[in-house]
C-alpha positions as CSV (number, residue, x, y, z in Angstrom):
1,X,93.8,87.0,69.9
2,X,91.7,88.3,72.7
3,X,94.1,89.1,75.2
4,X,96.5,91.8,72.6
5,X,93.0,92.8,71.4
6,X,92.2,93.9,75.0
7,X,95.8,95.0,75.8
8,X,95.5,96.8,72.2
9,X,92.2,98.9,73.8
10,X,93.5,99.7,77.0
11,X,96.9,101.3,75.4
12,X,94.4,103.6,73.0
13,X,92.8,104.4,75.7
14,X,95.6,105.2,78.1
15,X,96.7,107.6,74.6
16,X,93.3,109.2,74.2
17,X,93.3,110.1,78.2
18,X,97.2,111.8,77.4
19,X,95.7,113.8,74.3
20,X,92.6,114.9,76.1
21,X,94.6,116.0,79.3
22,X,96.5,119.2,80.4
23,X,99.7,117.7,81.7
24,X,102.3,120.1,83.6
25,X,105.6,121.3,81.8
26,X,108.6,119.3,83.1
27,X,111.6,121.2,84.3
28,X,114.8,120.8,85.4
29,X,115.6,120.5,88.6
30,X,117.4,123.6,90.1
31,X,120.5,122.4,92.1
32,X,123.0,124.8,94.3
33,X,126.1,126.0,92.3
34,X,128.7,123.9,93.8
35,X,126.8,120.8,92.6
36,X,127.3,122.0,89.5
37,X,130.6,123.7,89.3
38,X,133.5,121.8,87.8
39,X,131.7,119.5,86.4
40,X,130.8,117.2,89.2
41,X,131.2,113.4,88.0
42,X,127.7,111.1,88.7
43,X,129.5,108.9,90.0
44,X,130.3,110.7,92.9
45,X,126.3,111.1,93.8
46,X,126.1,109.3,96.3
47,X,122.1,108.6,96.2
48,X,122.2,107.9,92.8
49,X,124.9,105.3,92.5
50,X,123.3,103.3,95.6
51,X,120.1,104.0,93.9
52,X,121.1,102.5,90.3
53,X,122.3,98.9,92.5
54,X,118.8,99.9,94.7
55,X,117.1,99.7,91.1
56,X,119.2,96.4,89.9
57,X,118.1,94.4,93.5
58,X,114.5,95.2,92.6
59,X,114.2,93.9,89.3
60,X,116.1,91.6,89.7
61,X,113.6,90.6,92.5
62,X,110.9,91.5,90.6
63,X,111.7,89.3,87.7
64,X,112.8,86.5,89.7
65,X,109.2,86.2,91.6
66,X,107.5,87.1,88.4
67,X,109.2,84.6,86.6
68,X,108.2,81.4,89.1
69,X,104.8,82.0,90.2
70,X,103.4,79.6,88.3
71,X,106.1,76.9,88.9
72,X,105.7,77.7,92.5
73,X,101.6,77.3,92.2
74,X,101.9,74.2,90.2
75,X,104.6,72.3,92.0
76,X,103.3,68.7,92.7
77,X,105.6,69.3,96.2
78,X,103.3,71.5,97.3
79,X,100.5,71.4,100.2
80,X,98.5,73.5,97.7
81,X,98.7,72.9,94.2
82,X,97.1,73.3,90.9
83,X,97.3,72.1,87.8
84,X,99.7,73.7,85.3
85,X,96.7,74.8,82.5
86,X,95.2,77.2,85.3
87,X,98.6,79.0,86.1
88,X,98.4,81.9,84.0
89,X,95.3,83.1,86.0
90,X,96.9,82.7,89.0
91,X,100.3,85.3,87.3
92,X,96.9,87.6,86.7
93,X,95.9,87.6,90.1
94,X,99.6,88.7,91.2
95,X,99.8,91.7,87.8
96,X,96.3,92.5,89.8
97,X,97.6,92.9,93.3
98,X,100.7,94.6,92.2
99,X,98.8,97.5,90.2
100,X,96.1,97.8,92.9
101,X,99.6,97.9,95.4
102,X,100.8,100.3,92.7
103,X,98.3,102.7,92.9
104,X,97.5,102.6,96.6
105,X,100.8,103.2,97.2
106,X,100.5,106.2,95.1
107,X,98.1,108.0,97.2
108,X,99.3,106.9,100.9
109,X,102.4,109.0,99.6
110,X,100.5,111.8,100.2
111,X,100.3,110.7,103.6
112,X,103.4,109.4,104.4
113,X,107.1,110.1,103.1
114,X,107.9,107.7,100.3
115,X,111.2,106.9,101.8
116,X,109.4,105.4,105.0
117,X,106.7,103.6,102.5
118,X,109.7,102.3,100.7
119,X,111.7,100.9,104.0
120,X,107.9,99.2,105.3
121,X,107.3,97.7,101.6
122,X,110.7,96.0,101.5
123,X,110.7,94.7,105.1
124,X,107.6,93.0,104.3
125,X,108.7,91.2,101.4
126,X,111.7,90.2,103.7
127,X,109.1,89.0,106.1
128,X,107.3,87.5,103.8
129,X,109.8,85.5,101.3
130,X,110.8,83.2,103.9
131,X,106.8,82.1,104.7
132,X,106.5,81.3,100.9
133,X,109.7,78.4,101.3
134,X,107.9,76.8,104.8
135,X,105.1,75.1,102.6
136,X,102.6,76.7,104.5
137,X,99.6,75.5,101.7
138,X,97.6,78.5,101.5
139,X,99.2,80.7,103.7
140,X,102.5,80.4,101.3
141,X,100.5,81.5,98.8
142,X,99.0,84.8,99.9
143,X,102.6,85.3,101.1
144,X,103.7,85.0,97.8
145,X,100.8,87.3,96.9
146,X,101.7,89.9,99.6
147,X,105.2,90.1,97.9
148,X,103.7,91.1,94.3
149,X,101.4,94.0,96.2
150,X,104.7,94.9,98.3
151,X,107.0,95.4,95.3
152,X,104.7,97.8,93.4
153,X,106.0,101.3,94.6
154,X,110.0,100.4,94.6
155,X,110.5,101.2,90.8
156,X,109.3,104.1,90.6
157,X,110.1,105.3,94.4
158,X,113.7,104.4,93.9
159,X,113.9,105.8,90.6
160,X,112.6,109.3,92.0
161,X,115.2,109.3,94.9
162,X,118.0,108.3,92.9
163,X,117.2,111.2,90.3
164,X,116.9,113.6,93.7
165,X,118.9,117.0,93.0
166,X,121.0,116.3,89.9
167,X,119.6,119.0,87.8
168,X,121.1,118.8,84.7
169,X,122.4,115.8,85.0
170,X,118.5,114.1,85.9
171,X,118.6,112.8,82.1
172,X,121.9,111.0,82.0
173,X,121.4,109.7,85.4
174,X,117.9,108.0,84.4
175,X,119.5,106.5,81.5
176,X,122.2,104.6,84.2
177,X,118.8,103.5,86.2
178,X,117.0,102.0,83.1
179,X,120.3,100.4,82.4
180,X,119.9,98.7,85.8
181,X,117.1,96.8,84.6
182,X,119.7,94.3,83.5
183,X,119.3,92.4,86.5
184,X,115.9,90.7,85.4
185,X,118.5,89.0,82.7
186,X,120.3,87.6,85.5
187,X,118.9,86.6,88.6
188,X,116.0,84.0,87.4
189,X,118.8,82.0,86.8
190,X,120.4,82.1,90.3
191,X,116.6,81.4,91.4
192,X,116.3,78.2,88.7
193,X,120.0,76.9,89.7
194,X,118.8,77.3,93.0
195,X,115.3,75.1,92.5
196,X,117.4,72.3,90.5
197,X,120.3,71.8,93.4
198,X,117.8,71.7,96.0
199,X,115.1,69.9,93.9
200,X,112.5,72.9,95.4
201,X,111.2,75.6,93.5
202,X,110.2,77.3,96.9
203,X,113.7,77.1,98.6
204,X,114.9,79.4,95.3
205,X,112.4,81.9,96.7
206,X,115.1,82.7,99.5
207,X,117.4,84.2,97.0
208,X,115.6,87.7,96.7
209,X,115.6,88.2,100.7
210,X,119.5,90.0,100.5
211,X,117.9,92.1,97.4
212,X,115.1,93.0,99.7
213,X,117.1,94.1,102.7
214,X,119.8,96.2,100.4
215,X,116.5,98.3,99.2
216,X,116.1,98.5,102.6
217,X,118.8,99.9,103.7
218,X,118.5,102.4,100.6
219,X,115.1,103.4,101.6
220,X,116.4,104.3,105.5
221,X,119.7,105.5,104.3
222,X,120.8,105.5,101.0
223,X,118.9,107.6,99.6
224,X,120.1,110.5,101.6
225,X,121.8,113.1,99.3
226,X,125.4,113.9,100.6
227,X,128.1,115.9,98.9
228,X,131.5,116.6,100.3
C-alpha cells in the first residue's frame, strides 16, 4: 500500500501546484500560407514523419532498457550481481537518474539548442550500450545508469520537433506521435529473443544501438523542416 499511497500524494500535489498556478494560453502555431493551402497532406512533413519513427526508436529503447534492468542487475553471469529481492531499488535508482536527467536537461536548453542536446544524448547511449554487454562489473552498471539519465530529454525533445510548424495540423500530428508509443509493445521481445539465443541478457542490450543512432541522425538532420 505504501508506494500508491505515496504515488497517490505526489499526483495531488502535482494537481494543487496546476490549480494554484497561472499557466500561459496555448495557441496555435501560425504557419506561412502555402503550408496551408490545398490542404497539405501530413504525410508529406518531412520532420514529422521522421519524427513519429524518431518517437517509435525511443520507446522502443526506452522500454526495452526499462524492461531488463533488473534481469541485467541480477544475472548470476555477471561480474557484479545482486540478488533478485533487491532489484526493484536498483529500477528506482535508474526512474531517479532519468528524472534528475529530465529536468537538467530542461534547463541546459536554455543554454544550448535542443537539437544539439538531443544529437550528444543519443550518441552517448550509443557509446554507452556497448560498455553495458563487455561485463565490465561496476563500470557496466553505471553505463547502464548513464543510459537511463541520457534517454530523459528525447520524448519530449522529439515530440516538440516533430510538431515544429504544422499549425493547425499540431493536434492530429501529436496524435500519430502518441501512436508511436507502440514500439514499447514490441521491441522487449526482440531484446528477450535476443537474451534466450545467446543465453546473455547483456548481449540483448546491443539491440537498442541502431535505435539510438536513427535518433541521431533525427537530432542532426531530421528534424529540419523542408517543404517543396
Amino acid at each position: 500500500m505504501l508506494p500508491y499511497f505515496v504515488i497517490g500524494l505526489v499526483v495531488l500535489m502535482v494537481a494543487i501546484i496546476f490549480l494554484v498556478t497561472k499557466l500561459p494560453e496555448i495557441e496555435e502555431e501560425k504557419v506561412s500560407e502555402e503550408s496551408v493551402k490545398g490542404g497539405r497532406s501530413l504525410f508529406k512533413e518531412r520532420h514529422l514523419v521522421l519524427g513519429v519513427i524518431a518517437q517509435f526508436c525511443y520507446v522502443a529503447a526506452q522500454t526495452g532498457v526499462f524492461s531488463y534492468l533488473i534481469n541485467y542487475v541480477t544475472d548470476a553471469n555477471q561480474k557484479v550481481h545482486f540478488d533478485v529481492n533487491h532489484g526493484p531499488y536498483f529500477l528506482s535508482i535508474g526512474f531517479a537518474l532519468f528524472m534528475i536527467g529530465r529536468m537538467s536537461g530542461s534547463y541546459l536548453m536554455k543554454f544550448f539548442k535542443p537539437t544539439k542536446l538531443l544529437a550528444l544524448y543519443a550518441l552517448m547511449c550509443c557509446l554507452l550500450l556497448p560498455v553495458v554487454t563487455t561485463n565490465q562489473g561496476w563500470i557496466s552498471i553505471i553505463a547502464l545508469y548513464g543510459i537511463f539519465f541520457f534517454m530523459s530529454i528525447m520524448f519530449p525533445t522529439i515530440f516538440a520537433l516533430a510538431i515544429k510548424d504544422l499549425g493547425p495540423n499540431t493536434k492530429k500530428a501529436s496524435s500519430y506521435l502518441i501512436m508511436s508509443i507502440v514500439g514499447g509493445a514490441i521491441f522487449p521481445m526482440i531484446m528477450g529473443l535476443i537474451a534466450d539465443v545467446t543465453h546473455s541478457i547483456a548481449v540483448g542490450f546491443l539491440a537498442p544501438i541502431p535505435l539510438f543512432i536513427y535518433i541521431l541522425y533525427y537530432a542532426l538532420s531530421g528534424h529540419k523542416v523542408i517543404r517543396s
